[in-house]
N, C-alpha and C positions, 0 to 999 in steps of 0.2 A: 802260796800254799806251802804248806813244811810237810814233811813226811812223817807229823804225828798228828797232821789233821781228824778232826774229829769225822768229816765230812767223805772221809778215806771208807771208812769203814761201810758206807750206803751203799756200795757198789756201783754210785752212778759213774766212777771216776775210772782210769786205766792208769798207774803208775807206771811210767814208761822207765822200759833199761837209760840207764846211763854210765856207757862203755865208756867213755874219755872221763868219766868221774868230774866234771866240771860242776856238779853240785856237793855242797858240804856237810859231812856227818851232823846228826844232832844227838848228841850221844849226852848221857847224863849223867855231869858228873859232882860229885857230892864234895863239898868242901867244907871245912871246922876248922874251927881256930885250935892251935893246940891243947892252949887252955881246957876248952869243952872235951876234948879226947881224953886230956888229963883226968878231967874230974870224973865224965862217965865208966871209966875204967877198959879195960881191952876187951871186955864182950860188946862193947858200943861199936867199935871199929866193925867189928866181927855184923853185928846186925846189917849195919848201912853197907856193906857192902854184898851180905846176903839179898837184902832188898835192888841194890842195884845190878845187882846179876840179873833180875827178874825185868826189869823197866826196859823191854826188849822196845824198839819201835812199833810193833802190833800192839805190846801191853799199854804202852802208851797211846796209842791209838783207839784200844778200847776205854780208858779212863775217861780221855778225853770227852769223847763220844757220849758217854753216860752224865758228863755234867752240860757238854754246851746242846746233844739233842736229847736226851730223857729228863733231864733237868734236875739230875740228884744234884744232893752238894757234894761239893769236896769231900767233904771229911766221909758221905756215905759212899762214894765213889773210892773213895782210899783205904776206906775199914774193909770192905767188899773186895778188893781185892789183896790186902792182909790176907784175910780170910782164904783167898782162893789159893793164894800160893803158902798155905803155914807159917804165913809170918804172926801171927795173932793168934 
């Protein structure tokens, strides 16, 4: 199980501390070719990393959550929270 399980969010589960840190970040991180940075110009930079400021592991966890148990799709799971955070 990763710590952006959809299955987190049901409460049936306890995420246990882990003080020795012997489990590894899942942190998300966004990569483009220069090229694409080039072309989309310096407000592209500036989005994607607005967006990733937000892709918290809970936010993650609820995306997740709304595609593999309420059964949206992707893309209504993704517009949805555009939405929730001003990004859209």
């Amino acid at each position: 199980m990763f710590t952006t399980d959809a299955r987190l969010r049901s409460g049936s589960y306890t995420v246990l501390d882990d003080p020795k840190h012997v489990f590894g970040f899942q942190h998300v991180v966004p990569i483009f070719n220069r090229k694409v940075i080039a072309a989309e110009g310096p407000g592209f930079a500036q989005t994607i990393n607005a967006l990733s400021a937000r892709l918290t592991t809970r936010a993650m966890q609820k995306l997740n959550a709304a595609v593999d148990i309420d059964k949206d799709s992707p893309e209504k799971a993704a517009r949805a929270f555009l939405r929730a955070n001003g990004l859209r």
